[in-house]
Every structure is written in C-alpha cells, then in structure tokens.
C-alpha positions in Angstrom: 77.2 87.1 128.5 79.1 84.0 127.3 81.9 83.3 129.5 82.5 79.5 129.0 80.4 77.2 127.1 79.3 74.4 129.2 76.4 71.8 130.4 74.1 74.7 132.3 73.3 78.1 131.4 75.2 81.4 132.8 72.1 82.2 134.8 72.2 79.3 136.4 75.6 79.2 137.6 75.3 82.3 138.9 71.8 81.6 140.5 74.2 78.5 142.2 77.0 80.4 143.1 74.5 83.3 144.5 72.4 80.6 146.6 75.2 78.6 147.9 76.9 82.1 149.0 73.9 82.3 151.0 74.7 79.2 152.9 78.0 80.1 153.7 77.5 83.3 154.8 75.5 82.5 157.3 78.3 80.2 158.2 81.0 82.6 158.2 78.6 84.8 160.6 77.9 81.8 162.8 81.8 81.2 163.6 82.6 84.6 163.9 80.1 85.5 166.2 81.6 82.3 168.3 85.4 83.1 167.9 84.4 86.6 168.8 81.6 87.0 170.6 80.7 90.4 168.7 78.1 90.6 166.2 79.1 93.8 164.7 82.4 92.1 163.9 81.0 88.4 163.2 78.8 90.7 160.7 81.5 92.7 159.1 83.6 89.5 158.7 80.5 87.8 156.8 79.3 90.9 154.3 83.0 91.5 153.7 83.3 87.7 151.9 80.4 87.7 149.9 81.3 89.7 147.1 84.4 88.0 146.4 83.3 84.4 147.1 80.2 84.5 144.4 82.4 85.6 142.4 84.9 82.9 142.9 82.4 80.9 143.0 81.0 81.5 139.9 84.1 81.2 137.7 85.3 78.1 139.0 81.8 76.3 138.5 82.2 77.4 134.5 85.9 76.1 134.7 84.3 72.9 136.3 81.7 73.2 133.1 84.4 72.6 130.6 85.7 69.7 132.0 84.7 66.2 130.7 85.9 64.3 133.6 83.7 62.3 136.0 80.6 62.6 132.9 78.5 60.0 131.1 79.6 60.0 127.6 77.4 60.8 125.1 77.1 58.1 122.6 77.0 59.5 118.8 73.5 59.2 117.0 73.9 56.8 113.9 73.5 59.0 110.2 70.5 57.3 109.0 70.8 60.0 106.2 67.7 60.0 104.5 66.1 56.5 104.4 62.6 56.2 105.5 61.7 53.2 107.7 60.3 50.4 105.2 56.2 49.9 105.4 54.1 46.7 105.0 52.5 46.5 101.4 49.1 46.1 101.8 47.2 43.8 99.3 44.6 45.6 97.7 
C-alpha cells in the first residue's frame, strides 16, 4: 500500500502509530477513570478513541514523511563515471 513516499516504510508508521496509541490509551483510561470515577465509562471513553487516533495518527506521520524540514541534507555523490582508480606500475 503506497500512501506517501517517505524516509520509513508503511509498516513502520503504522507499527508507530499502533504502539504510540497504546500509550495514550492507557492515558485517556487513566483520566477518565479520575474525572469520573467509573471504569465502565473511563473504559468506553478510551476504546471509543482508538480507532480514530491510529488512524490520525498514521496519516499525519506520512504527511510529516514528506516534509524536508528540520533534516540533514543529503550531499550529492560526485559522477566518477567510469574511471578506475590509478594503480602503482610495478617494475618487473
């Protein structure tokens, strides 16, 4: 699946986005269970956002992928075309 071309692979993105989801799950879970004091709503709040933040997630870190900003350049390799590097002559 090519969505945008970038530094790292699809997979990986998504294996990012998927893993940091994780994270802020557990977050989300975390706060509503202390703004509400009721884990079966502090659990509905956090499995309702997952979906939709991975997703989110995933598209703007292939956005970020095509952006050059904030990146070592790469410098241009020389053409050297198709001279081979000179020997020694060895007396004989």
């Amino acid at each position: 699946m090519l969505l945008f071309r970038g530094k790292e692979s699809n997979p990986r993105s998504l294996m990012k986005a998927i893993s940091w989801r994780t994270l802020g799950s557990i977050d989300t879970f975390v706060l509503g269970l202390l703004f509400t004091h009721d884990v079966k709503a502090a659990g509905a709040i956090a499995s309702t956002e997952v979906v939709t933040k991975i997703l989110l997630y995933y598209f703007h870190e292939r956005a970020w992928a095509q952006v050059g900003w904030g990146l070592p350049k790469a410098e241009p390799e020389e053409d050297k075309g198709d001279v081979l590097p000179q020997q020694d002559s060895i007396p004989t």
